[in-house]
Every structure is written in structure tokens, then in C-alpha cells.
matplotlib code that plots the C-alpha trace (Angstrom):
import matplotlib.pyplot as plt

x = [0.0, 1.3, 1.9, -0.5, -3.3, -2.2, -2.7, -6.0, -7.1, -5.9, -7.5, -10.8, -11.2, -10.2, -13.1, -15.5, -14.2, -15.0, -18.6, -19.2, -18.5, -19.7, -22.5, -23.6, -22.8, -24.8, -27.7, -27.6, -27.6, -29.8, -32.1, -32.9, -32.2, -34.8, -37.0, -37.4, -37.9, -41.2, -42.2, -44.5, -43.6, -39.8, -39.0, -39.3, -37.3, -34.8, -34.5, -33.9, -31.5, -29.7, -30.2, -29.0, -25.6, -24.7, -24.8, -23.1, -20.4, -19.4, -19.4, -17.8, -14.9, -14.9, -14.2, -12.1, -9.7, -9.8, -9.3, -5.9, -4.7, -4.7, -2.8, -0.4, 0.1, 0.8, 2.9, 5.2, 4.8, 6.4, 9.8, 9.5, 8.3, 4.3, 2.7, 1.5, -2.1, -1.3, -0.2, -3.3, -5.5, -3.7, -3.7, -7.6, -7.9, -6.3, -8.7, -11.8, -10.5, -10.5, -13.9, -15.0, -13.8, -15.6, -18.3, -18.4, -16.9, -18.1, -21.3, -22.8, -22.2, -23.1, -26.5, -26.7, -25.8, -27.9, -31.4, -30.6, -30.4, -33.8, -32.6, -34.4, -33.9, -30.3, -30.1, -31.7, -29.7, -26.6, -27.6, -28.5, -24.7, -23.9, -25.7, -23.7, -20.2, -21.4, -22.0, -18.4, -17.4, -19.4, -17.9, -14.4, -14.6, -16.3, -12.8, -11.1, -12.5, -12.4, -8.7, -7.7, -9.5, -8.4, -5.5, -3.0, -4.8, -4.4, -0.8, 1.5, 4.5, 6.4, 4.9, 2.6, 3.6, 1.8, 3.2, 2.5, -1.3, -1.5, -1.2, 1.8, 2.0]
y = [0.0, 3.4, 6.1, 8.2, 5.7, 4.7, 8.3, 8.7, 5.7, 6.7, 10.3, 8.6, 6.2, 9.5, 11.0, 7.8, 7.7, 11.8, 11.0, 8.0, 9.8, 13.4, 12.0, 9.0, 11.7, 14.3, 11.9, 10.5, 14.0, 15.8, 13.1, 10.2, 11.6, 14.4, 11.9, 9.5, 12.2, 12.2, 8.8, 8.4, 5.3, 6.4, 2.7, 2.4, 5.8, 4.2, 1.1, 3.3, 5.3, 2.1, 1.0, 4.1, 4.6, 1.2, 1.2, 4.8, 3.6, 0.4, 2.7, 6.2, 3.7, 2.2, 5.4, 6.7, 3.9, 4.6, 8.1, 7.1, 5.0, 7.2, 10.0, 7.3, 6.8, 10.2, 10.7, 7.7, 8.8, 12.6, 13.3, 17.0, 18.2, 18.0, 21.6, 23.4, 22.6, 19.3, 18.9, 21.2, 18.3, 15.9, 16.7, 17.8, 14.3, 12.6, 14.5, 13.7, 10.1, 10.5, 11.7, 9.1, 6.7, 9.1, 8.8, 5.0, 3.1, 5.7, 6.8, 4.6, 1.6, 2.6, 3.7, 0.4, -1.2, 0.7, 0.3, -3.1, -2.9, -1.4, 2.5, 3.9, 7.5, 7.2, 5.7, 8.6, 11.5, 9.3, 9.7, 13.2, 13.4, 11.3, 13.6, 16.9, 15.0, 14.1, 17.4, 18.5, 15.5, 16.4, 20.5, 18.6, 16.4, 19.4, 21.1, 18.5, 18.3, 21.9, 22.1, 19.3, 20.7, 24.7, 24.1, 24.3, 27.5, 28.9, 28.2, 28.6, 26.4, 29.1, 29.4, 31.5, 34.8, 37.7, 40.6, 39.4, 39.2, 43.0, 46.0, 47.3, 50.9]
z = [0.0, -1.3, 1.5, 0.4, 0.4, 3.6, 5.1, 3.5, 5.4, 8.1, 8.1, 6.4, 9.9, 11.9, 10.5, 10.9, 14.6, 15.3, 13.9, 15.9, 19.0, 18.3, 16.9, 19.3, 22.0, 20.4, 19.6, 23.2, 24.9, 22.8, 20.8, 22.8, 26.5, 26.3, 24.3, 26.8, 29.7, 28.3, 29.4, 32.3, 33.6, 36.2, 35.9, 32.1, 31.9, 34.0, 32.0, 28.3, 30.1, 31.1, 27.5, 25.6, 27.7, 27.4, 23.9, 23.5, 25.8, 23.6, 20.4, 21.9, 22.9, 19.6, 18.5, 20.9, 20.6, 17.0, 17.1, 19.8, 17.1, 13.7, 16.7, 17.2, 13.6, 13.3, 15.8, 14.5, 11.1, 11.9, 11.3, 13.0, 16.3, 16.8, 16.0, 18.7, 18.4, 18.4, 21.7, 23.0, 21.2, 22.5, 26.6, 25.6, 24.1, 27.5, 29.9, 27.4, 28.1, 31.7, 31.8, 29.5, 32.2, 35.1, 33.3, 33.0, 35.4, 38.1, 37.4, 34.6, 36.8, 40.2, 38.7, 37.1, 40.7, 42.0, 39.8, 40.5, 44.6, 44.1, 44.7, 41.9, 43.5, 43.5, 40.1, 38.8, 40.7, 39.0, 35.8, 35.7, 37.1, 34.1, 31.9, 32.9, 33.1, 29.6, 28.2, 29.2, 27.3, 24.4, 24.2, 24.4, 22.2, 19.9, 20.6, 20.0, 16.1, 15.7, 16.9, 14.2, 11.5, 12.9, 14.0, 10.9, 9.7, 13.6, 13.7, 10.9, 10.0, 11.1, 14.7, 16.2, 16.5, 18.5, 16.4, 13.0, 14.4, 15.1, 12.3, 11.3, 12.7]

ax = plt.figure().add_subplot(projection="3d")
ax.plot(x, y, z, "-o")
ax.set_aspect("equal")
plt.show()
């Protein structure tokens, strides 16, 4: 496989990966969550909840381990130091991670642990927890995207400099 068809994959499954999760994020948050906050029944609300994270939890890390790969690739494929934006996605990339972890192994399962004691109340404050940690994730991950696709116009190859920004006097 030529180099440049290699690349293209590689930014083609970056792409696939930033719509799975933007998108199963933003569908989640904004489609299906306030959707089912119009059911009657707390129990079945519960339930879909349980339902809907699960599944955006297997495909967000789907993503997210594809999106850790192609920034590996790239990382082994550059000769020359990372550009500046770079490294600002990358540590926004780690703590968009760690809250995807938060969000998970803290809260998603202790309201599943908890629906199943029979603590319906405290399943439900831990899921409108989930829901805010969430929304964080979402506006980072949002950043995240617009930094890749912003960045190289935002910082020249040159490096960003303050005075070439203002008018010449």
C-alpha cells in the first residue's frame, strides 16, 4: 500500500471515529435523553436510560480507541516536532478520556448497581450526574474536532507569533 493511500485511510477512519462519537454523544444528549424524559412510567425511563448509555459507551470507545490510534500513527509517522495545536488536542484528548472513564466506570455503573439494589432515586440522581459529566465530554470532544480541523490554519508552520497578528504601525 502506497503512503498516500495509507494516510487517506488513516484520516478517512479519523473522521469515521470523530462522527461516531460526536454523533452517538450528540444523539444521546440531545435526541434520545430528552425523548425519553417524556415517558410516564420512572421505571421504564430508567430502563432506556440504562439501555442508551450502554450502547453509546461500547461505540464512543470504539471510536475513541480509533481516534488514539490514527494520533499514534501520526505521531510515528512525523519526522519534525508536533505543532503546537497538536499537543493542545492531545492533553484535551487525555482528559476527554479520563472523563469518559468518570463517566463509566463511576457513574454509569453505580446507577446500574444501583437500579438493581432497588434504589431507583439514586439511580436517577446518578444519571443526571452522568448527563452533565457528559456534556463536558461532548464540548471537548467538539474542541477536539475543531482544533484538528483549525489548527493548521491557527498556527502557521512558522509558529505562532503575536506581532505578525497586530497591524503594522
Amino acid at each position: 500500500m502506497s503512503d498516500n493511500l495509507l494516510h487517506a485511510a488513516v484520516v478517512a477512519a479519523r473522521e469515521v471515529a470523530n462522527l461516531l462519537l460526536l454523533g452517538g454523544l450528540f444523539f444521546v444528549l440531545f435526541v434520545q435523553l430528552p425523548a425519553i424524559a417524556r415517558l410516564k412510567s420512572a421505571r421504564m425511563r430508567l430502563a432506556l436510560r440504562k439501555a442508551s448509555f450502554g450502547r453509546m459507551f461500547l461505540w464512543g470507545w470504539l471510536g475513541l480507541a480509533v481516534l488514539w490510534l490514527t494520533a499514534l500513527y501520526d505521531l510515528l509517522q512525523s519526522d519534525a516536532p508536533l505543532p503546537a495545536y497538536s499537543g493542545a488536542a492531545l492533553a484535551l484528548a487525555a482528559l476527554f478520556t479520563l472523563l469518559f472513564l468518570i463517566a463509566q466506570f463511576g457513574l454509569y455503573m453505580q446507577s446500574i448497581i444501583s437500579l438493581e439494589e432497588g434504589n431507583a432515586e439514586r439511580a436517577a440522581w446518578l444519571n443526571h450526574q452522568l448527563r452533565w459529566v457528559l456534556h463536558l465530554a461532548f464540548l471537548l470532544a467538539l474542541s477536539i474536532l475543531l482544533l484538528h480541523q483549525l489548527g493548521p490554519v491557527l498556527v502557521p508552520p512558522e509558529g505562532f507569533s503575536l506581532p505578525a497578528l497586530l497591524p503594522a504601525s
